[in-house]
N, C-alpha and C positions, 0 to 999 in steps of 0.2 A: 138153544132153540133153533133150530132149523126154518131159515127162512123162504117165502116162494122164489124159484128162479125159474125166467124166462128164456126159452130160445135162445133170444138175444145174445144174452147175459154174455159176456165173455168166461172161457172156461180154457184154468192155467195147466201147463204140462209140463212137471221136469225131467228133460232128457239129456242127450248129447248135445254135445256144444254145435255140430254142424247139421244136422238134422233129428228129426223126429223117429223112434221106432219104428221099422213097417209090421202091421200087422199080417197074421195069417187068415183069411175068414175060413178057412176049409179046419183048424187048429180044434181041439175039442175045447166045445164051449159052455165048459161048467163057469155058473160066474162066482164060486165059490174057489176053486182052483184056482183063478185069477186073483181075486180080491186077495185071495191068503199070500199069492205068491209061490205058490205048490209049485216045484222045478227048478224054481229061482231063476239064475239071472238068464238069461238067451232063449228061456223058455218060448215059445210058440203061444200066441194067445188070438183070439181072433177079435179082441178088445186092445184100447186102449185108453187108460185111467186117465183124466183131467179132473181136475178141484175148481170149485167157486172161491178161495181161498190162494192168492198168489203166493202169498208166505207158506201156506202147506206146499206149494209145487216147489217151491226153492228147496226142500228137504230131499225131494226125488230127484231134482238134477243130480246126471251120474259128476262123478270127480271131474271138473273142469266142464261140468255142461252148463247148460242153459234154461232159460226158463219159456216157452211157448205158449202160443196164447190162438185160440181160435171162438167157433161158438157154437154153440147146435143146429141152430141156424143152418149156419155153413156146412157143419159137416153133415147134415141132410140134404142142403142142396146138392151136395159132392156125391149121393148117393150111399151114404152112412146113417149107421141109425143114433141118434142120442137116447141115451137113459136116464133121465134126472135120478138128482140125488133121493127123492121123495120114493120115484119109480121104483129103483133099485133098492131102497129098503120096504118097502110094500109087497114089493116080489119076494123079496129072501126071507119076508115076514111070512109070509101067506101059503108059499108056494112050495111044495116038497115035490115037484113032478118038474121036467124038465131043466133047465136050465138050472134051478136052482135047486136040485135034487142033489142032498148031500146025507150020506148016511149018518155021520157025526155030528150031534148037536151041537155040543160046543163049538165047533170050527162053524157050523152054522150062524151060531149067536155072537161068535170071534167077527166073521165075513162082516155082521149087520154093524157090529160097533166099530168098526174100521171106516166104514162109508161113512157115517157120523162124525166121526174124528178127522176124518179127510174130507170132509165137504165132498164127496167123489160120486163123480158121473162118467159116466160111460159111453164112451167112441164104440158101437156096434158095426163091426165090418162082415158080419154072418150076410146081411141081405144082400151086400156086396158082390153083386156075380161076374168080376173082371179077371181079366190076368193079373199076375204077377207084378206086374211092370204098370198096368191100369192102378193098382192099388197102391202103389208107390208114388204116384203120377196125383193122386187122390191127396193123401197124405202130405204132399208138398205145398198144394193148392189148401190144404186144411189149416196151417199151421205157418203163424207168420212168429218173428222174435218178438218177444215181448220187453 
């Protein structure tokens, strides 16, 4: 059962041992692509995944990373957008247009059970209108070690 999370809430990331992945917001932003991991590893996304769930984020640290920790909170006030885990399955429940416009069902109904399993929310960097180096600058300020 899925419980309510707040803003607040602190929300884990596993990455590289010395920083956080940067996003792209300009990157195509099916959240179905993402969630699946369609490209694999270096892929360009204009998200980045965090869990309510620290022990799920220890699974995603790459080999010898680390586990990060921020909050939606925060990465709104940085100028990011949060998607709770409720959001992101509502949408990918409901929503066949945009974002979550994926022609394959299954990889549809695959995307929803993965956010379930991963307790997973979403670092939205699409409304993000900086440079390069602004967005990395963002990201630094987002994510402290946990």
């Amino acid at each position: 059962m899925q419980r309510t999370s707040k803003k607040a809430d602190p929300l884990f990331r596993g990455d590289g041992s010395d920083a956080v992945s940067v996003p792209a917001p300009v990157a195509e932003p099916s959240l179905i692509r993402h969630i699946l991991y369609l490209g694999g590893l270096g892929r360009e996304s204009p998200y980045l995944s965090t869990s309510g769930d620290r022990t799920l984020a220890d699974k995603f640290a790459t080999r010898g990373g680390r586990v990060w920790k921020t909050s939606g909170a925060l990465a709104e006030q940085l100028g990011a957008k949060h998607i709770s885990q409720s959001d992101l399955q509502a949408t990918l429940k409901s929503s066949k247009t945009g974002r979550a416009s994926w022609s394959n069902a299954r990889q549809r109904l695959l995307a929803r059970k993965y956010v379930e399993l991963h307790a997973e929310h979403l670092i939205d960097f699409i409304p993000f209108k900086q440079t390069p180096a602004a967005v990395k600058g963002a990201v630094l300020k987002m994510f402290e070690k946990a």
